[in-house]
C-alpha positions as CSV (number, residue, x, y, z in Angstrom):
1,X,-31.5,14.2,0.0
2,X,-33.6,11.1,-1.5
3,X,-32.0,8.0,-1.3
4,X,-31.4,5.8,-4.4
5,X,-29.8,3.3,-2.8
6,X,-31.6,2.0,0.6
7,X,-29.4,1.1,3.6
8,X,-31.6,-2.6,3.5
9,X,-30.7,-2.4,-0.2
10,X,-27.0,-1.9,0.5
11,X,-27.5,-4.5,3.6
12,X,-28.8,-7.1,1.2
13,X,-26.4,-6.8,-1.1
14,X,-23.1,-6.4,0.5
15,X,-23.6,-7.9,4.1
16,X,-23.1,-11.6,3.2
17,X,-19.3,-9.7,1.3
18,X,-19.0,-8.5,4.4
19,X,-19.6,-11.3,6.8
20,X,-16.8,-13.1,4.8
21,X,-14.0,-10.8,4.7
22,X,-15.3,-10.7,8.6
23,X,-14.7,-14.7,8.7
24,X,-11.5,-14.2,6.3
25,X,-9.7,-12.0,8.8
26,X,-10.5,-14.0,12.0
27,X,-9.4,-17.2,10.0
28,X,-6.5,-15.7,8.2
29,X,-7.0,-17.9,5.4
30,X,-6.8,-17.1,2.0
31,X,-10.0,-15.3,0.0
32,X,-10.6,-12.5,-2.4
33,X,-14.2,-11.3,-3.6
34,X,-12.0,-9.6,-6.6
35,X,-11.0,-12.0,-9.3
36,X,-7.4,-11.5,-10.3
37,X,-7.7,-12.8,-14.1
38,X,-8.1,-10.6,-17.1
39,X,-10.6,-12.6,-18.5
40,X,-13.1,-12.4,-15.3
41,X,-14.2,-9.2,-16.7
42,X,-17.0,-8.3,-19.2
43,X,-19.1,-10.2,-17.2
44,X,-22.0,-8.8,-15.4
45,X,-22.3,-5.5,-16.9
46,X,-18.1,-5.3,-15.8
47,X,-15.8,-3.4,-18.0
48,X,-14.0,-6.2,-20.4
49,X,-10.1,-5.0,-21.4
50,X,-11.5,-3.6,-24.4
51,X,-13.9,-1.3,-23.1
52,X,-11.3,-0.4,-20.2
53,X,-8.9,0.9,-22.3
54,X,-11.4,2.8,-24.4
55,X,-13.0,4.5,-21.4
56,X,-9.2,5.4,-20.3
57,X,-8.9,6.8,-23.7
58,X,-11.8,9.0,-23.2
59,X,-10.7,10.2,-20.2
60,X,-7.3,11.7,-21.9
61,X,-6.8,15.3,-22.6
62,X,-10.6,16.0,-20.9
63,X,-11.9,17.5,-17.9
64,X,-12.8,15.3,-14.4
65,X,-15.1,17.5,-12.9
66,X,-16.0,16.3,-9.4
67,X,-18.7,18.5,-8.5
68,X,-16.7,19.7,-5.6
69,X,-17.8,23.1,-4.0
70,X,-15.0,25.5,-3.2
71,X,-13.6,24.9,-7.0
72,X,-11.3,27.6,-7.7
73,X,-9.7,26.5,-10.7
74,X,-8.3,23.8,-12.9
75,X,-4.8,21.9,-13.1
76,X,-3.0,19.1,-15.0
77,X,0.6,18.1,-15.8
78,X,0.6,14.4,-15.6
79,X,2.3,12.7,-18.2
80,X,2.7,8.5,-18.2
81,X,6.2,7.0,-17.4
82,X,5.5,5.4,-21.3
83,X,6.0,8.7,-22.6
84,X,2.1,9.4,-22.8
85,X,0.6,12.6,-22.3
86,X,-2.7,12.4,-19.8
87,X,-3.9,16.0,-20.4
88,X,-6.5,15.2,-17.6
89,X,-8.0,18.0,-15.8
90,X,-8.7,18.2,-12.1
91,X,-10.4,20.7,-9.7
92,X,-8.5,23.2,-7.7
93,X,-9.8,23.4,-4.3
94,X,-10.4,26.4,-2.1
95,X,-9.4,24.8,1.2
96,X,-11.5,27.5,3.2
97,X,-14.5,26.6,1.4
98,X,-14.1,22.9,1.0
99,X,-13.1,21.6,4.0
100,X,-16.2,22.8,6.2
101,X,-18.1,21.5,3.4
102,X,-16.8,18.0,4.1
103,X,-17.6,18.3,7.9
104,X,-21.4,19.2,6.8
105,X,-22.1,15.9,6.3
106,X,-20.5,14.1,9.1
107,X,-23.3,13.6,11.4
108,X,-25.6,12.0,8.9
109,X,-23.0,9.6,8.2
110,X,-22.3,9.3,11.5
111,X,-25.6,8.3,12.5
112,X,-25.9,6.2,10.3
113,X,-24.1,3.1,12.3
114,X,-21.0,1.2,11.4
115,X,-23.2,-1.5,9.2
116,X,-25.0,0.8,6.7
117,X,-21.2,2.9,6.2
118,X,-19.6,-0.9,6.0
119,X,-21.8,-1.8,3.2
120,X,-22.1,1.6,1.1
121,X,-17.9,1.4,1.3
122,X,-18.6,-2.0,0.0
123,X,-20.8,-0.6,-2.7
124,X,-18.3,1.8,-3.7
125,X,-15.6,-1.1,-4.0
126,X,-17.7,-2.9,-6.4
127,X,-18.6,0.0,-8.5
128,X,-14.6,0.5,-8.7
129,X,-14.2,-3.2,-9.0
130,X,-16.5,-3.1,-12.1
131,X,-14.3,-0.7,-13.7
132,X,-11.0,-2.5,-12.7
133,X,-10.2,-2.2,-16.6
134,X,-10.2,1.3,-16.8
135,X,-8.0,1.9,-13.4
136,X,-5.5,-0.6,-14.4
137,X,-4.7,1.4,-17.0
138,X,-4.6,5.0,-15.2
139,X,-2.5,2.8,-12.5
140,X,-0.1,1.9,-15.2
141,X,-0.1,5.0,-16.8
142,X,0.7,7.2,-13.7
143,X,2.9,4.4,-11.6
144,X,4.8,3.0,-14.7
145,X,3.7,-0.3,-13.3
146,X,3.2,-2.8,-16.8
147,X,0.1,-3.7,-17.4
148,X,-1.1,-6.8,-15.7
149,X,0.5,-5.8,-12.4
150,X,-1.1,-2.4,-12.5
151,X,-4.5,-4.4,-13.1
152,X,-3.8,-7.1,-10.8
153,X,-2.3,-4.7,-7.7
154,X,-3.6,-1.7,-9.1
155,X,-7.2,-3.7,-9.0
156,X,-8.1,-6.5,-7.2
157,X,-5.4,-6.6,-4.9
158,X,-6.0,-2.7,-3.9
159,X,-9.6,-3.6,-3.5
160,X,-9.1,-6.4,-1.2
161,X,-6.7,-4.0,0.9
162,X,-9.7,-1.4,0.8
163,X,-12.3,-3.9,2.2
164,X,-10.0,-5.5,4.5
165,X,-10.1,-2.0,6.2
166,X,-13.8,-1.8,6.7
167,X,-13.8,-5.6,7.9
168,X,-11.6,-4.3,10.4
169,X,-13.0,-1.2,11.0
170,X,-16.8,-3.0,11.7
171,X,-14.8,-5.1,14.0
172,X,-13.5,-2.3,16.2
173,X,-16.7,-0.4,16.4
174,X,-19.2,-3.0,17.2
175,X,-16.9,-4.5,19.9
176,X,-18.7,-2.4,22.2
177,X,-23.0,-2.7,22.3
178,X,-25.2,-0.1,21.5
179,X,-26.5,0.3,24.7
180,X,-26.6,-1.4,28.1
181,X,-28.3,-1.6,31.5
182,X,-26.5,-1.2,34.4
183,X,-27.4,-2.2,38.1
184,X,-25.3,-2.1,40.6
185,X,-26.6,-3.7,44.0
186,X,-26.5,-1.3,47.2
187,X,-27.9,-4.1,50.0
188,X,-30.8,-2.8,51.6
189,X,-31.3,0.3,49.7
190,X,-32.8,0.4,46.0
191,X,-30.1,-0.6,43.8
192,X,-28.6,2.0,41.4
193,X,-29.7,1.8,37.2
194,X,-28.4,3.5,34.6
195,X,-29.1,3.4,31.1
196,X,-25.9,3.8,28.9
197,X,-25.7,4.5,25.1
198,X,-22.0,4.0,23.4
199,X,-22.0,5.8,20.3
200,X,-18.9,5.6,17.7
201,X,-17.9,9.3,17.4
202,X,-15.4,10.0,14.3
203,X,-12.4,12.1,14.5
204,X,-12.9,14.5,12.0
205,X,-11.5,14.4,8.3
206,X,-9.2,12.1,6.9
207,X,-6.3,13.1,4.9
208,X,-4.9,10.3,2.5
209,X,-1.3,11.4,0.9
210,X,-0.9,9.4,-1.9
211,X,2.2,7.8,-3.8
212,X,3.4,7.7,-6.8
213,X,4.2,3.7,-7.0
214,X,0.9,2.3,-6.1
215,X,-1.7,5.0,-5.8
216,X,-4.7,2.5,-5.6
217,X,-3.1,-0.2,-3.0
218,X,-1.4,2.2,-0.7
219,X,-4.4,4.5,-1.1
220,X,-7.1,2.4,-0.2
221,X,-6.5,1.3,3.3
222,X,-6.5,4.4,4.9
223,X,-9.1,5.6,2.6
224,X,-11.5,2.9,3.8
225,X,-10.8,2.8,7.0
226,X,-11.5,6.6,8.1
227,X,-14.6,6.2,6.1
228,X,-15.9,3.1,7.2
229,X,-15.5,4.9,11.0
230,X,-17.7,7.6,9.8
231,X,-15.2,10.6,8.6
232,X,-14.4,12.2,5.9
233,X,-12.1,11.9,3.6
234,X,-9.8,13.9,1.7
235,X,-7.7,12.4,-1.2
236,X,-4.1,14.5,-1.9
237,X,-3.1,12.1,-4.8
238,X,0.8,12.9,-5.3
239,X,1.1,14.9,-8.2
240,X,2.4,12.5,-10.8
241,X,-0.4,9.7,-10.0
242,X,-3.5,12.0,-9.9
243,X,-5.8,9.7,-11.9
244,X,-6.7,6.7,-10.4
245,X,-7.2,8.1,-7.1
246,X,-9.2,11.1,-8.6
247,X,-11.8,8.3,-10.3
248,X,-11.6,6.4,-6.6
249,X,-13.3,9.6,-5.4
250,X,-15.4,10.1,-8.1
251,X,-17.0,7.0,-7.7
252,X,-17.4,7.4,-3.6
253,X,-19.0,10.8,-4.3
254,X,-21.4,8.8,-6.7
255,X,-22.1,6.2,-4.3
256,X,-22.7,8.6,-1.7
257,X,-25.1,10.4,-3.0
258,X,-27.3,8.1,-4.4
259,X,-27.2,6.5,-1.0
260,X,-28.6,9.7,0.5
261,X,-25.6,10.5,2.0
262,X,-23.6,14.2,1.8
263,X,-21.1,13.4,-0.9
264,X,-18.5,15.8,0.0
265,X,-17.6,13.2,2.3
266,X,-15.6,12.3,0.1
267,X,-13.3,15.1,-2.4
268,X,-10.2,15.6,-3.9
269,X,-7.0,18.0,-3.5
270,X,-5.1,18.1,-6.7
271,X,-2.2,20.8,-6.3
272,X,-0.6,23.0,-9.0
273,X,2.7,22.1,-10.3
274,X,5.1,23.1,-7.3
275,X,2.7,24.4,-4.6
276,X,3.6,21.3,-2.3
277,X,-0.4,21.5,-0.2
278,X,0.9,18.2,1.7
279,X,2.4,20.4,4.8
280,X,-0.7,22.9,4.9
281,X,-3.3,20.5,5.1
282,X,-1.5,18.1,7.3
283,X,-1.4,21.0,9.9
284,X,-4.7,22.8,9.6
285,X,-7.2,21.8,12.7
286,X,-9.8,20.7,10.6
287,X,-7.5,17.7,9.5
288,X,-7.7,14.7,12.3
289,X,-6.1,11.9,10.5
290,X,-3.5,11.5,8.1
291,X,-2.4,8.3,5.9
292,X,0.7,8.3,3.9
293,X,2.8,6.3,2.1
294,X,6.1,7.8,0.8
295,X,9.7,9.2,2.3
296,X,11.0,8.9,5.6
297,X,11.7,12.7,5.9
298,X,8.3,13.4,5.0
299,X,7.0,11.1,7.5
300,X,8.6,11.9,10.2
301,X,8.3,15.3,9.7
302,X,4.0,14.8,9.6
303,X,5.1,12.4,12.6
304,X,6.4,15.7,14.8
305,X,4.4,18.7,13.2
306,X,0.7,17.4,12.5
307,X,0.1,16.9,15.8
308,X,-3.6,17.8,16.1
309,X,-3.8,14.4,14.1
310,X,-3.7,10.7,13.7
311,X,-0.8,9.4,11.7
312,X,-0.1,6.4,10.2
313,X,2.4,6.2,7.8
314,X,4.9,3.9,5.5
315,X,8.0,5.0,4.9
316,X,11.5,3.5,3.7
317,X,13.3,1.2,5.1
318,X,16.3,-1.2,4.0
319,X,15.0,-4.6,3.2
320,X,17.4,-7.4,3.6
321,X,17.7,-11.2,2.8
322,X,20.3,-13.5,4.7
323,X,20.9,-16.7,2.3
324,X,22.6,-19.0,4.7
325,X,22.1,-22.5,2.7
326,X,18.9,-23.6,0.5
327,X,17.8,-26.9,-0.3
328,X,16.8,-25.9,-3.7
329,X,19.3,-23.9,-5.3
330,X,17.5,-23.2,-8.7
331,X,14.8,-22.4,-6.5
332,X,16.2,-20.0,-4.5
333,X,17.6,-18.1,-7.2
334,X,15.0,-18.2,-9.2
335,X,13.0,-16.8,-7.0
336,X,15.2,-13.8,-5.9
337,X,15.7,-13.0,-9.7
338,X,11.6,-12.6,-9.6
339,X,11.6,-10.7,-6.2
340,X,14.3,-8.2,-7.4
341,X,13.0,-7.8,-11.0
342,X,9.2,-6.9,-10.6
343,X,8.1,-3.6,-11.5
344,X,12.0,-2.5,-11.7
345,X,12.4,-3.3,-7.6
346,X,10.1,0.0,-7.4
347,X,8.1,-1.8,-4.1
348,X,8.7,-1.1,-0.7
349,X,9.4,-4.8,-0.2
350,X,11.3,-5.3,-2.8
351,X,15.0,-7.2,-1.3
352,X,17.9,-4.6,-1.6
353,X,20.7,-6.2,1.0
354,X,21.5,-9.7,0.2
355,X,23.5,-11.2,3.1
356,X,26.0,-13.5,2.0
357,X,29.0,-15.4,3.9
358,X,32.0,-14.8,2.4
359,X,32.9,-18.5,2.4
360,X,30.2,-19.5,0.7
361,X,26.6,-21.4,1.4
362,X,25.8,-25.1,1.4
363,X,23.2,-25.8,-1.3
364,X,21.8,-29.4,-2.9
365,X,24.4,-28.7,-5.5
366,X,27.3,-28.6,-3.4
367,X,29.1,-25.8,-1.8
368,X,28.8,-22.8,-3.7
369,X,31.1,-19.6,-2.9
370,X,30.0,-16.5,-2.6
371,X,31.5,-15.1,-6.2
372,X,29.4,-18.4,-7.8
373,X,26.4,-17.6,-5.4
374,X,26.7,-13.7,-7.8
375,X,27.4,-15.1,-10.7
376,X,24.5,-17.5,-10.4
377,X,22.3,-15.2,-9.2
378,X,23.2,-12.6,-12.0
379,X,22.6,-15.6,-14.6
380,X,19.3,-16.4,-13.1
381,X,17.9,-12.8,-13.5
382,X,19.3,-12.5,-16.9
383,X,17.7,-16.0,-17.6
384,X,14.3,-14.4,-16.4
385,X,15.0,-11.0,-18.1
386,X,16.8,-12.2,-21.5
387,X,13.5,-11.9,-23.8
388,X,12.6,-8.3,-24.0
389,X,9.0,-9.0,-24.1
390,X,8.6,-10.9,-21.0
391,X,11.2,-8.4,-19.4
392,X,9.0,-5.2,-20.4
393,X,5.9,-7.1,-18.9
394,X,7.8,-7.7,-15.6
395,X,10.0,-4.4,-15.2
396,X,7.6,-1.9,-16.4
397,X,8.9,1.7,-16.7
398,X,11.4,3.4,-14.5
399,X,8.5,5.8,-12.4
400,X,10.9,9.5,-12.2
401,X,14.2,10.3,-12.6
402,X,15.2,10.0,-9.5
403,X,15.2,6.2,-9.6
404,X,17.3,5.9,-13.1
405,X,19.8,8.4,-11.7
406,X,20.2,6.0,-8.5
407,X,20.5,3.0,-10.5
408,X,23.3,4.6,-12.7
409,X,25.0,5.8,-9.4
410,X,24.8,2.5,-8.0
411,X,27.3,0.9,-10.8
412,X,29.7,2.5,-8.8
413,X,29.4,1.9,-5.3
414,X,31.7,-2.0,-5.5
415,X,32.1,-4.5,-7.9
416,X,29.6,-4.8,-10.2
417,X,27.9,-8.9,-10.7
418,X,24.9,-7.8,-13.3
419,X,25.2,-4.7,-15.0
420,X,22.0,-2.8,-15.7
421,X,20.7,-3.1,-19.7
422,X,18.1,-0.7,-21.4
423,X,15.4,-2.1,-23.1
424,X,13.1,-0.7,-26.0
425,X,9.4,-1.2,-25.1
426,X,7.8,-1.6,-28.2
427,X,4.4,-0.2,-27.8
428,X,5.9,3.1,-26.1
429,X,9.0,4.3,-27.6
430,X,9.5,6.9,-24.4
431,X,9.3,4.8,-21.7
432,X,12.6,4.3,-19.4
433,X,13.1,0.6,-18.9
434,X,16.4,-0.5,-17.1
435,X,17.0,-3.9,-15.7
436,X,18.6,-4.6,-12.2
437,X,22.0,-4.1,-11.5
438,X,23.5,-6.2,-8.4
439,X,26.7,-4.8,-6.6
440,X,28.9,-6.7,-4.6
441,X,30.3,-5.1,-1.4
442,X,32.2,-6.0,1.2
443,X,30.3,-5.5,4.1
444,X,33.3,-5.7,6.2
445,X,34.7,-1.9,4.8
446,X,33.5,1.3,5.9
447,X,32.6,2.6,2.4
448,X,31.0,-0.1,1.5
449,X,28.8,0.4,4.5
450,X,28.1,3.8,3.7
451,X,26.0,2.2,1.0
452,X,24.3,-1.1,2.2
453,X,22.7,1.3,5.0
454,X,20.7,3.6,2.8
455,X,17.7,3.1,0.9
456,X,18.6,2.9,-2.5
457,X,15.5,2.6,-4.3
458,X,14.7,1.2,-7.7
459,X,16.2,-1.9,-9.3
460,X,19.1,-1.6,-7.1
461,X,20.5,-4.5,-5.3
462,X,23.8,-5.6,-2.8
463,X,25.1,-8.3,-2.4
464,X,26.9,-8.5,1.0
465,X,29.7,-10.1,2.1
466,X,29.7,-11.3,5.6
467,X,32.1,-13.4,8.0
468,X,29.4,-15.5,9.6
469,X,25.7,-16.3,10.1
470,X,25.8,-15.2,12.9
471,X,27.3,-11.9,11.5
472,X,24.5,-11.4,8.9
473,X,21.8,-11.8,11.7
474,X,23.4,-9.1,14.0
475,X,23.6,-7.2,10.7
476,X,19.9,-7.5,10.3
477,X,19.0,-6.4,13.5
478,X,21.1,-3.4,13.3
479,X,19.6,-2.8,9.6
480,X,16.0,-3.0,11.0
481,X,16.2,-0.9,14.0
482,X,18.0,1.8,12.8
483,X,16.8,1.7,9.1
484,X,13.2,-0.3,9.2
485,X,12.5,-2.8,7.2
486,X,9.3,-4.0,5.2
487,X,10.3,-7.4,4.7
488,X,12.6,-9.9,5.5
489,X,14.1,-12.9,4.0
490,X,16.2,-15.6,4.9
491,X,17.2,-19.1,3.0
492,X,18.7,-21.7,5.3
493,X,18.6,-25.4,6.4
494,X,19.9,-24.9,9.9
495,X,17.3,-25.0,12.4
496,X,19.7,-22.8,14.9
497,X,20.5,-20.1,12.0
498,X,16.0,-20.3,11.0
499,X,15.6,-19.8,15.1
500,X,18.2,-16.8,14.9
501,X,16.7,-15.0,12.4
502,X,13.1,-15.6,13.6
503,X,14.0,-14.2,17.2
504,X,15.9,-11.3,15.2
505,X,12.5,-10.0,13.7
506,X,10.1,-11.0,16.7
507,X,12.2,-8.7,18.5
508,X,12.6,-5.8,16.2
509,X,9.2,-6.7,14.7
510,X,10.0,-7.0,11.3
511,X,7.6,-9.5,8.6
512,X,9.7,-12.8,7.9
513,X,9.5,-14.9,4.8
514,X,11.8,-18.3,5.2
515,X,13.0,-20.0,2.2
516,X,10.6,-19.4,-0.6
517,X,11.4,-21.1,-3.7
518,X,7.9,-21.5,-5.3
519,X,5.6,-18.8,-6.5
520,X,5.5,-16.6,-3.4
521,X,7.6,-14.0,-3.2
522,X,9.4,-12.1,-0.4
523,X,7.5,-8.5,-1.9
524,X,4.0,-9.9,-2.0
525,X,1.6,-9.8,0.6
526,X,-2.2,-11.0,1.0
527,X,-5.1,-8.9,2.0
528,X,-6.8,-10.5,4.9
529,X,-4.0,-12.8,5.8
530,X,-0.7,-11.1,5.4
531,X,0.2,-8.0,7.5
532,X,1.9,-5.4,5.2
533,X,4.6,-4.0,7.2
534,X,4.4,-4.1,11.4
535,X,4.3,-0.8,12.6
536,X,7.2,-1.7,15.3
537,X,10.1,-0.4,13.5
538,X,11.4,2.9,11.6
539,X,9.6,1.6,8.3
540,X,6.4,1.8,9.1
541,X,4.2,3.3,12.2
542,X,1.2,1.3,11.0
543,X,0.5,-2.5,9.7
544,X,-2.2,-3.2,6.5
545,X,-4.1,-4.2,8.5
546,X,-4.7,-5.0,12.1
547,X,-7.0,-3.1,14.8
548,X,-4.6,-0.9,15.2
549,X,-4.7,0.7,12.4
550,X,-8.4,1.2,12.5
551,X,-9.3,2.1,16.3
552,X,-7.4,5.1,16.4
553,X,-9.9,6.6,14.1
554,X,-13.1,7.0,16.4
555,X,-13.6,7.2,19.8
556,X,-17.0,5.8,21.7
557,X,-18.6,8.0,23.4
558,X,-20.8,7.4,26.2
559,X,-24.1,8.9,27.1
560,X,-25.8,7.7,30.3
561,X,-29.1,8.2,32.3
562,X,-30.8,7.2,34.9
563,X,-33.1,4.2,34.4
């Protein structure tokens, strides 16, 4: 097919993007190509708010056709977590017919080399980036996330995630040359030359299993990465967040094709309500890699069955926080009200176990007991929670009903610090938004145990009484290898107790934050400097990002001659 787009086009435009995310990820410092600030947009041809919501409008009760072949039919069912009925459309795919489709055009695309696939991924970012607008509000629309985290994690943030992958994925596959000459020296006979060609050979196609929470930024990394490494991809959005992962692979199929390349390299398997495709595609041959983000049943079940793949996955673990003693009490709790409010502790790092010695914690206020470490607490996220406007823009909606019926469970489970409220969003009547409650437990009993040691998620949190520091580290360790954790946390001014708890998560490989206080939070993570998640405990089997996560996805192959 003619090429709109020239790979020295593309190369022009996107290697000097590329070179610094390349320079980003070697220095670990912090940069971002997306700008994270509503009023960035409008400029340069880029969708302002305005015209983001009115092309979301549009979009609303119509029909996305993708242009995919093997389209046997049509289905829909989303409906927002604000009450708001999507009515989109989506294709139906014949997996027979689509899937050797998408290994038609593998060999172009594999030819093609690791830069001209780095920079047409990086043109397909940009496109998406240009429309942030209009996915931050199918993000918020299908996670429930409110709206300026939807645009800023459900944008930007997902976008730096994306490229991140391909700067890692470029890495891996041009660590080894092209070609070579080989000589090896056989003393008085003529030495022996070879010519060798490496070649990065894909795996096959990609299967991404999205999630409901954060379609775009779990999505993205996985999607990027098996592309960038010259597979296919297909996109199995989860059922209730169909849209903005349906535009991500409308735009790729755009890109694609007007960059000469096959674009069924890219396509989209929307299910009908109840017909659960996840397990079939996941085992069918055809299907080399899998990415998903989600349960830990799931994932360890794709973890034992789908074994002619790849799989990286996040699951759920049990994040905890040990407070010890802060020097900056109003700090500290301020930001643990933050951490445990955002989008209604609906993150995979959000804190749920906050270890807490039951004779209390020194702090630059004075001793402070463990009831008046609750209390305090429980005032602080009030404090941040108490106008409903601000709360609505920070909690967002309850995602399913699974989440409200855990949060009215948890109640409960102990002794209850901050009871749960409902709040009225004003703009959408239907939405379910609940703030936290935080449960004091005993960590000392049993039944208390019984709870502390399960995911609970939502805006669920414990607080846990312990007999020691040195209690609540052993209590982490035993929470992070049997349960996994995302992130960890810990507030203390003993260097002995800050070496404990470091040692604790170097050796069960668990992501530390250590007394944050200012505006970084314990569930927030940076593209090209922060790993998200480790892949060294039950959590997670992958890190966003690292080699790892990227090498696994092609293999060099190696043809040879003689010279």
């Amino acid at each position: 097919m003619a090429a709109e787009l020239t790979a020295h086009e593309l190369i022009a435009r996107h290697r000097p993007t590329l070179d610094q995310a390349l320079d980003a990820i070697r220095t670990r410092a912090y940069w971002s190509p997306h700008p994270e600030h509503p009023k960035a947009y409008g400029e340069n041809g880029s969708l302002d708010m305005a015209a983001g919501k009115a092309a979301f409008d549009a979009l609303l009760g119509a029909r996305l056709d993708l242009d995919q072949p093997g389209t046997d039919g049509w289905v829909d069912g989303e409906t927002s977590p604000y009450g708001v009925e999507l009515g989109v459309s989506y294709p139906h795919a014949d997996l027979d017919v689509l899937l050797p489709a998408m290994r038609a055009g593998m060999r172009a695309w594999r030819d093609a080399g690791a830069e001209t696939r780095a920079v047409v991924c990086l043109e397909i970012l940009k496109r998406i980036s240009d429309r942030t607008m209009e996915f931050a509000q199918a993000v918020m629309h299908t996670s429930g996330q409110a709206f300026m985290m939807a645009f800023q994690a459900g944008g930007p943030h997902a976008q730096d995630r994306g490229m991140e992958a391909v700067a890692y994925a470029y890495v891996e596959q041009v660590r080894t040359p092209d070609t070579a000459e080989w000589t090896k020296p056989q003393g008085k006979r003529d030495p022996l030359a070879l010519t060798k060609r490496f070649v990065p050979v894909p795996r096959g196609i990609g299967l991404v299993i999205g999630c409901n929470t954060f379609p775009t930024w779990n999505g993205y990394p996985g999607l990027f990465a098996s592309l960038a490494t010259g597979n296919a991809v297909l996109v199995k959005p989860h059922p209730r967040a169909v849209l903005p992962l349906a535009l991500t692979v409308q735009v790729a199929r755009q890109v694609l094709a007007e960059a000469g390349f096959d674009p069924n390299l890219v396509a989209l398997a929307a299910e009908r309500p109840g017909e659960g495709i996840a397990k079939t595609l996941a085992t069918r041959p055809e299907i080399r890699i899998i990415d998903y983000t989600g349960s830990t049943e799931f994932g360890d079940w794709l973890e034992s069955n789908a074994r002619q793949a790849q799989v990286y996955t996040e699951k759920a673990g049990v994040n905890t926080v040990i407070v010890e003693s802060t020097d900056d009490y109003k700090g500290m709790l301020s930001n643990l009200a933050f951490s445990l409010s955002l989008y209604s502790g609906q993150m995979c790092t959000t804190p749920q176990n906050l270890l807490v010695p039951r004779d209390g914690i020194g702090t630059d206020q004075g001793p402070k007991s463990f009831d008046e470490v609750a209390a305090d607490l429980a005032k602080a996220v009030d404090g941040l929670l108490g106008d409903d406007a601000r709360a609505n823009a920070l909690l967002g909606a309850i995602v399913n009903p699974d989440v409200k019926a855990r949060l009215e469970a948890a109640a409960g489970l102990g002794e209850v610090a901050l009871a749960s409220r409902e709040i009225t969003h004003p703009d959408f009547p239907g939405a379910v938004v609940r703030t936290p409650v935080i449960v004091k437990l005993d960590g000392a009993k049993p039944d208390a145990e019984a709870a502390y040691m399960s995911e609970c998620f939502g805006p669920v949190s414990f607080l846990v009484a312990v007999d020691s520091a040195a209690d609540a580290t052993e209590l982490l360790r035993r929470t992070i290898r049997e349960k996994g954790a995302m992130t960890v946390g810990a507030y203390t001014t003993s260097p002995e107790v800050e070496e404990a708890v470091q040692e604790v998560c170097l050796e069960e490989a668990a992501q530390l934050s250590l007394n944050l206080t200012g505006g970084v939070y314990v569930n927030q993570t940076a593209a090209f400097s922060d790993f998200h998640g480790s892949g060294g405990n039950p959590a997670a089997n992958a890190a966003l990002c690292d080699g790892a996560f990227v090498a696994g996805r092609f293999r060099v192959i190696e043809v040879r001659r003689e010279a």
